[in-house]
C-alpha positions in Angstrom: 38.5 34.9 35.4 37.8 31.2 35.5 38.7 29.1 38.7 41.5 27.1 36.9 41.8 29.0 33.9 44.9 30.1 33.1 46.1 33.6 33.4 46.1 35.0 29.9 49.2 37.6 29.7 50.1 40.3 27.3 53.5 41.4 27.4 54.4 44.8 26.2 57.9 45.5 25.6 59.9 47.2 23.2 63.0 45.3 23.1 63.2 41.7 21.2 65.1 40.1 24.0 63.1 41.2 27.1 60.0 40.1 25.6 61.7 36.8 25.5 63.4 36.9 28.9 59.7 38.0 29.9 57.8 35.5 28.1 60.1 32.6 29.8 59.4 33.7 33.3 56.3 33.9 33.3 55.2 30.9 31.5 57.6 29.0 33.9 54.8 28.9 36.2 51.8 26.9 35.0 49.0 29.1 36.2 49.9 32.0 33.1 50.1 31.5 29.6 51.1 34.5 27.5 49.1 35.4 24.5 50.3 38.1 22.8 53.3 40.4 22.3 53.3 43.5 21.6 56.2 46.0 20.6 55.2 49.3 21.2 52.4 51.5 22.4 49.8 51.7 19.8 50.1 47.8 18.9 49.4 47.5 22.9 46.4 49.1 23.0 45.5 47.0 19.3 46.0 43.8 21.1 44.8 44.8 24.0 41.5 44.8 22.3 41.8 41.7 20.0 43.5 39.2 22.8 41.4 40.7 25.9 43.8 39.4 28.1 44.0 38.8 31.7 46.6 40.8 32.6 49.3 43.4 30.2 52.7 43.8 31.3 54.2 47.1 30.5 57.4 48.7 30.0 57.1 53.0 30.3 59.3 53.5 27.3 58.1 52.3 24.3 57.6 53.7 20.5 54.8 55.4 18.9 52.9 55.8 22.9 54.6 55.8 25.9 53.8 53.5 28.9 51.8 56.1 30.3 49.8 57.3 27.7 49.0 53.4 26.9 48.0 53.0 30.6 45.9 56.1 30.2 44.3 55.3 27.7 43.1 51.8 28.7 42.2 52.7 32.3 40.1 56.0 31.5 38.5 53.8 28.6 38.6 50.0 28.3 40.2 49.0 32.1 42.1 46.1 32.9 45.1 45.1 34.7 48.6 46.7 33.9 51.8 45.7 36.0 54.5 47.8 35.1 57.9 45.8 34.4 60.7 49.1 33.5 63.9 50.5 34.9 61.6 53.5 35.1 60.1 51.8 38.5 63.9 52.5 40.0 64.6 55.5 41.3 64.0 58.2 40.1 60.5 57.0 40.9 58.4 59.8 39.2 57.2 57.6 35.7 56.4 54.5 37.7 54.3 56.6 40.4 52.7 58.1 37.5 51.6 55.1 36.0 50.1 53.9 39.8 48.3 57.1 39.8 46.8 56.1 36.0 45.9 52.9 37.7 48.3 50.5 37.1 48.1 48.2 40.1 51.5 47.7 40.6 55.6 47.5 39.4 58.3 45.3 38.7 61.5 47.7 38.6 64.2 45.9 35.7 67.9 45.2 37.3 69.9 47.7 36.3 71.9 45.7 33.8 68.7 43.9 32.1 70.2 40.8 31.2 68.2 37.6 32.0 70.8 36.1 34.5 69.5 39.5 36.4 65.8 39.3 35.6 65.7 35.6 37.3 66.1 37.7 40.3 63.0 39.6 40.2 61.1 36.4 38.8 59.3 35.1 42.0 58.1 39.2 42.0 56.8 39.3 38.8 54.8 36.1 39.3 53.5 36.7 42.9 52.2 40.6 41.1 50.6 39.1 37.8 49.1 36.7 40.3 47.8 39.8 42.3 46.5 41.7 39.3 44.5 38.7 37.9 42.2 38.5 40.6 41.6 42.4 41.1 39.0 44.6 40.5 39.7 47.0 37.7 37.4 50.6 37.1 37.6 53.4 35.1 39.6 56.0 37.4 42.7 57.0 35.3 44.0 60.3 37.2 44.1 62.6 34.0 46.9 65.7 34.3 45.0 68.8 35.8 47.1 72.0 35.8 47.6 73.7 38.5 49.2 77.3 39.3 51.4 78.9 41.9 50.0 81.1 43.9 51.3 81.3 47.1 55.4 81.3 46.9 55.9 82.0 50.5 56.5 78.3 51.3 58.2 77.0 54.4 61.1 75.4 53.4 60.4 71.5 54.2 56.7 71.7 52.5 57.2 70.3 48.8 55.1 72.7 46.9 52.1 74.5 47.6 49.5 75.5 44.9 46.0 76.5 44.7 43.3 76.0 41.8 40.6 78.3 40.7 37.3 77.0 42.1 36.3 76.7 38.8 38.6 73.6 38.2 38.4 72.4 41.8 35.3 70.0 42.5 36.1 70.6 46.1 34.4 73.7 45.8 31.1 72.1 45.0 28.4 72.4 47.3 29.6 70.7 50.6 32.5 72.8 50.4 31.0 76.2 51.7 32.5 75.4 55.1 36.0 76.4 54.0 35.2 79.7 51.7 35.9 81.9 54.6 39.1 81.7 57.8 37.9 80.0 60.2 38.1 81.6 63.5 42.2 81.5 64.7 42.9 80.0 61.3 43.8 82.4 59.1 43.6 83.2 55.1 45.8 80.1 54.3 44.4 78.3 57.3 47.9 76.2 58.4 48.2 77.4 62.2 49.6 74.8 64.4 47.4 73.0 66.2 48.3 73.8 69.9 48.0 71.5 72.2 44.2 71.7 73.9 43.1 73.1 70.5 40.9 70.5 68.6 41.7 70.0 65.0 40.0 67.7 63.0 42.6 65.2 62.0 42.0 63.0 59.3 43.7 59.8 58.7 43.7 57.9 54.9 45.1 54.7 54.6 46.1 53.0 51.4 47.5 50.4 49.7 47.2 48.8 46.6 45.0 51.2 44.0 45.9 53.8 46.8 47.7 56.8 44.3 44.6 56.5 41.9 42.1 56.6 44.2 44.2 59.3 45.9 44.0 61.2 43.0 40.8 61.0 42.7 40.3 62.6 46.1 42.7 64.9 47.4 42.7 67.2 44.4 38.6 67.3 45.4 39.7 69.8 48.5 40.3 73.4 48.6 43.5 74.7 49.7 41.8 75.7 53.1 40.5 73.0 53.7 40.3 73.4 57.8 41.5 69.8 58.9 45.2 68.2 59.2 45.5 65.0 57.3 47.7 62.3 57.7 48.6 60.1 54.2 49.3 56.3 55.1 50.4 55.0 51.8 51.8 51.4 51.4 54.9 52.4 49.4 58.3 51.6 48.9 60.3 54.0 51.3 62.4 55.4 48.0 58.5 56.5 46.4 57.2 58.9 49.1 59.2 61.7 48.5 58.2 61.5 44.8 55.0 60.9 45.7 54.3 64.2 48.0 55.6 65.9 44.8 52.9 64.8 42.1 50.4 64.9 44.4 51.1 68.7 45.4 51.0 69.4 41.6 47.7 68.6 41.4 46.2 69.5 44.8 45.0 72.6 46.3 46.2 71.6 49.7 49.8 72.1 51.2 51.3 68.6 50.5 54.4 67.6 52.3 56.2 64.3 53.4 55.9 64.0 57.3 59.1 65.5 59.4 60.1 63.8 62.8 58.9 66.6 65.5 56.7 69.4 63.3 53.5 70.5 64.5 50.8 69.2 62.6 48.6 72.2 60.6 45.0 72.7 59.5 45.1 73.0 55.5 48.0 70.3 55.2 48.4 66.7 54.1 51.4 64.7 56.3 52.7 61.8 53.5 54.4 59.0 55.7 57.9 58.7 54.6 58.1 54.9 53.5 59.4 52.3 55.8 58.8 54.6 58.9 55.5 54.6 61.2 53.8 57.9 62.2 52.1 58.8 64.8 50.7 61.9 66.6 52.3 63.1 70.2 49.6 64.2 72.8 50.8 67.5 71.9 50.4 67.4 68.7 53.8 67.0 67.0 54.4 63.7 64.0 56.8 61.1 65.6 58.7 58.9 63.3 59.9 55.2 63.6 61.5 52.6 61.9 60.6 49.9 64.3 59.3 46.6 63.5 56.7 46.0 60.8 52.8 46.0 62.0 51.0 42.8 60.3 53.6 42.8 57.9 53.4 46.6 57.2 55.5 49.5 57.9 53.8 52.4 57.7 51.2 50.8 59.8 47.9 52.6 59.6 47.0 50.9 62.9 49.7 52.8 64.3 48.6 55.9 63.1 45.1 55.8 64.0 45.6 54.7 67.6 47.7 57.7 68.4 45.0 59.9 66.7 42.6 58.0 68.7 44.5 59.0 71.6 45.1 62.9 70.6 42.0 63.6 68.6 39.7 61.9 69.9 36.0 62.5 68.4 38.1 65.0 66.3 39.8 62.0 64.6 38.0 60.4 61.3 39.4 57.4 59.4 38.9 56.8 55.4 39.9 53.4 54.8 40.6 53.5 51.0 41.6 50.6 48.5 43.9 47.9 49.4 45.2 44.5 50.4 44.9 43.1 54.1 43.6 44.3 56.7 46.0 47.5 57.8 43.6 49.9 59.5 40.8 47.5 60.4 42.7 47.8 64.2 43.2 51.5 63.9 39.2 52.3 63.1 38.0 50.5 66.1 40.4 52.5 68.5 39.4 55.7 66.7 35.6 55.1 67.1 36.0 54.0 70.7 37.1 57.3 71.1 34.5 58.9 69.4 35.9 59.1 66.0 34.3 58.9 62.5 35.0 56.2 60.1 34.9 56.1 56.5 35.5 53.6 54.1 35.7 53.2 50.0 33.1 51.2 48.5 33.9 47.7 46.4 32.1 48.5 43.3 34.8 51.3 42.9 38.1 49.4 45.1 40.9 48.2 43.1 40.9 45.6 45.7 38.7 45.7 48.8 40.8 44.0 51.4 41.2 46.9 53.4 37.7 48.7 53.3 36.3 45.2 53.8 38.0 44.3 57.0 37.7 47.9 58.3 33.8 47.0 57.7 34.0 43.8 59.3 34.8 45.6 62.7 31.1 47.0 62.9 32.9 50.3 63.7 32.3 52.2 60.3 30.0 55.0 59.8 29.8 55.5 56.4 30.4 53.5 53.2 30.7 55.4 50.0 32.3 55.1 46.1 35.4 56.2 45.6 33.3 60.0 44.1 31.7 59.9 47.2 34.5 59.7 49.5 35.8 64.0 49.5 32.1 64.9 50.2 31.7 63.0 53.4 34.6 64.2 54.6 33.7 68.0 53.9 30.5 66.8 55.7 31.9 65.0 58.8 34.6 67.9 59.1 31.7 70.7 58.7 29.7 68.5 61.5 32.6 69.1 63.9 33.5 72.7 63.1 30.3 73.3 63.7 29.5 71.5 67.1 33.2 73.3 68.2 31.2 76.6 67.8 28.4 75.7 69.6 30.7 74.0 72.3 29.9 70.4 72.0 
């Protein structure tokens, strides 16, 4: 978009007096114009085309297509912007998160009544996120539905869900991957011992913000279920999302997804989702510790915090993937881990929804390896395989 140019808006909305209500907050502020109105799905993705906007606000329920099959559709095909304005984005949070995963960059939850004396209230939100998702970097990564089955139904009772994927549907399994077809040594078939304390474990830390559940998606799903690392999942997130969000992504991964508990060991084979509005970290035993202490930079889950304690407990077992996102959460956190002797990964910005966070983690001079968002699963098999194998060999 044009320094100076207006923000050209398409709102997508179902009902007649929303899209007014809508269309009057938004072209209260000079900086966006709104071009085009559209009342349900399939005239979305028609204007969408014809008015090429700058960015399309979109409700979830709508006629003929839904809000999520519009936002699939457009990001897996014709990419640009969506900010999600629905009571869907209250709790319960399952459609919005869905529509993040797509790769909607982010969501304006409706009041619960939906009159406009209520929508005034979430106006300086929906002006500051349009604003956002103008100036962002849109690419084709829509998270399309993978099925997954059940196979293992011996689940602890705080893990969400636990499924596994035939290799044949798992890209994990490609070539890279050989490292985790057999039990490692101590770790058994579904590889989820606890890490005792003395025992290294690779421990892997992502951090995401903005773009994070798409390019998530994109990743996590990559891994086979025995996989032989812990990971730890620092997702900028409303703290009424994370729960939610440990669900979908256990649906679609091979890995034992759970939400972090206060005092649990942490387990080879498992990714830790950081409750919202708590930090984690990692006790020099090994156990997740949960706050709710001040905000970090403005953040809370920090991944600062995170990746110092790992730092501290992991050492040159620890490695860092610094995915999409806004600010500069993490950029701290790599330089403690590879002071310690960690590895430090980072998402390109050809493929970065926005590349804040990659870019000031870059900045540091303490990342290792830069690599598109496909390329991201592969060197961590490969930076995980690297320290399995220097383990063996007693390095």
């Amino acid at each position: 978009m044009d320094a100076g140019a207006k923000i050209r808006v398409l709102i997508a909305e179902d009902s007649s007096f929303m899209r007014r209500v809508l269309k009057l907050l938004l072209t209260s502020d000079p900086q966006i114009d709104v071009v085009g109105e559209a009342r349900d799905g399939v005239e979305t993705l028609l204007l969408s085309d014809a008015l090429n906007p700058d960015v399309i606000t979109l409700d979830i329920n709508m006629p003929r297509k839904s809000g999520l099959d519009v936002t699939e559709e457009i990001m897996s095909t014709r990419p640009r912007p969506i900010v999600i304005v629905s009571s869907e984005a209250r709790d319960p949070a399952e459609p919005a998160l869905r529509a993040l995963e797509l790769g909607a960059i982010d969501f304006v939850a409706k009041p619960a009544n939906g009159v406009d004396l209520d929508m005034e209230s979430v106006r300086d939100e929906l002006l500051r996120k349009v604003k956002i998702a103008a100036k962002v970097h849109v690419v084709r990564n829509a998270a399309r539905r993978t099925p997954v089955t059940v196979t293992d139904s011996a689940t602890s009772d705080s893990s969400v869900s636990r499924k596994d994927v035939s290799r044949a549907d798992n890209p994990g399994t490609r070539a890279g991957a050989q490292l985790s077809a057999q039990p490692l040594p101590g770790n058994g078939s579904q590889a989820t011992v606890p890490h005792a304390a003395g025992a290294m474990l690779p421990v892997i830390v992502m951090a995401a913000s903005t773009g994070g559940p798409a390019a998530l998606m994109n990743v996590l799903p990559r891994l086979p279920g025995n996989f032989p690392a812990a990971m730890l999942l620092v997702q900028h997130m409303p703290a009424s999302f994370t729960t939610q969000f440990s669900r979908q992504l256990a649906e679609v991964c091979a890995l034992r997804v759970k939400e972090a508990e206060a005092g649990e060991m942490i387990r080879s084979g498992t990714v830790y989702v950081c409750p919202g509005a708590n930090h984690l970290r990692v006790s020099p035993s090994g156990r997740l510790l949960l706050d709710d202490g001040p905000r970090v930079n403005g953040h809370r889950p920090s991944a600062d915090l995170t990746l110092e304690s790992v730092a501290d407990y992991a050492g040159s077992m620890g490695v860092a993937v610094v995915l999409t996102g806004m600010g500069n959460d993490g950029a701290k956190g790599v330089q403690a881990l590879k002071a310690a002797g960690g590895h430090v990964i980072v998402q390109d910005e050809s493929t970065s929804i926005i590349f804040g966070m990659p870019s000031e983690a870059i900045r540091t001079g303490a990342v290792d390896v830069v690599q598109p968002l496909d390329g991201i699963c592969n060197a961590i098999e490969q930076r995980v395989a690297m320290l399995h194998g220097a383990k063996a060999v007693g390095l």
